[in-house]
C-alpha positions as CSV (number, residue, x, y, z in Angstrom):
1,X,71.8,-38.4,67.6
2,X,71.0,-35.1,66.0
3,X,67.7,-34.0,67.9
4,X,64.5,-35.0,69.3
5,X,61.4,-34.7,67.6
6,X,58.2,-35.2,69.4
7,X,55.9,-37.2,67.8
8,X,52.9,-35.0,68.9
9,X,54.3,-32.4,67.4
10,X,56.7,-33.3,64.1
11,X,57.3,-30.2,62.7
12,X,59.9,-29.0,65.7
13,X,63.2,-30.4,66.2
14,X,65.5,-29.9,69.6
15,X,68.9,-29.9,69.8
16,X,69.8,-31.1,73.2
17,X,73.3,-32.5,72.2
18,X,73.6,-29.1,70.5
19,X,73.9,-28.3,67.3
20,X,76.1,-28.4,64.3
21,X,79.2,-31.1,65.9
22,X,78.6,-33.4,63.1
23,X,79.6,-31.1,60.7
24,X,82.4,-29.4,62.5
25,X,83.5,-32.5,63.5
26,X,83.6,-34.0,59.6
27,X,85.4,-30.6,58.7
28,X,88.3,-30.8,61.1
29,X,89.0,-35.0,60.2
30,X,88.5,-33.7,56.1
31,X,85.9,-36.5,55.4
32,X,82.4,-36.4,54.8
33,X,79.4,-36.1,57.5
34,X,77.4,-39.2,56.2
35,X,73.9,-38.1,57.8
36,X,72.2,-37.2,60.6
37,X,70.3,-39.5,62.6
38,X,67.0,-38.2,64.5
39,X,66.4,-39.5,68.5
40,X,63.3,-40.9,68.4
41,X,62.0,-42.0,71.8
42,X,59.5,-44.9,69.9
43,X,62.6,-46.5,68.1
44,X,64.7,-46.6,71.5
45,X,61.9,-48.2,73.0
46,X,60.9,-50.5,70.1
47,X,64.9,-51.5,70.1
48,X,64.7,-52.7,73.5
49,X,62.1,-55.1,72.4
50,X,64.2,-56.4,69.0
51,X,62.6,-54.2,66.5
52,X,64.1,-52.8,63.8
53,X,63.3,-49.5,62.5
54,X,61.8,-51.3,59.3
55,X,59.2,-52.6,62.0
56,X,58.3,-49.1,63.5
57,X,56.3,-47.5,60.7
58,X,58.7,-44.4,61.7
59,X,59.7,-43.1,57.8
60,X,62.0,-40.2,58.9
61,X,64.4,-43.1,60.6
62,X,64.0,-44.5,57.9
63,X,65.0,-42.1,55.7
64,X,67.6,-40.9,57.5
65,X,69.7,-44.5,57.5
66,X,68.4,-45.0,53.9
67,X,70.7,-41.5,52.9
68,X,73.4,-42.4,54.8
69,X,73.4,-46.0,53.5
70,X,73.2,-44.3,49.8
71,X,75.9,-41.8,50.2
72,X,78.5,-45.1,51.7
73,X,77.2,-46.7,48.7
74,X,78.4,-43.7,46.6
75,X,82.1,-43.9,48.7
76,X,82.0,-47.2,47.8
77,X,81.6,-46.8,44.3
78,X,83.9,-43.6,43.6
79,X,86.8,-45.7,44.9
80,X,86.3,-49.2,42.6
């Protein structure tokens, strides 16, 4: 997870993991960071019940797997 976002308040992001591992991390293995995922507290809880993130109405999740799904796609296709 990248950061939290509250819903009340969508506009600010915190970085309790910290910030910027992803993309150190992708640098030192010399691959690509695919995406970043947001920790959404709505999404945990609607997992618990079997939801996916299609039923949560939540579009930055969404979003966010969409792009990563796009740029595997784009892996995917460099190497056929």
């Amino acid at each position: 997870m990248s950061w939290f976002t509250p819903v009340k308040h969508p506009d600010e992001q915190y970085f309790i993991f910290g910030k910027g591992g992803g993309e150190k991390l992708a640098r030192e293995l010399s691959t690509r960071l695919l995406g970043q995922i947001p920790l959404v507290m709505e999404i945990g809880e609607g997992s618990d019940k079997g939801l996916n993130i299609y039923n949560q109405n939540n579009t930055s999740i969404i979003d966010s797997f969409e792009k990563i799904v796009g740029r595997i796609i784009e892996i995917i296709e460099m190497r056929i």
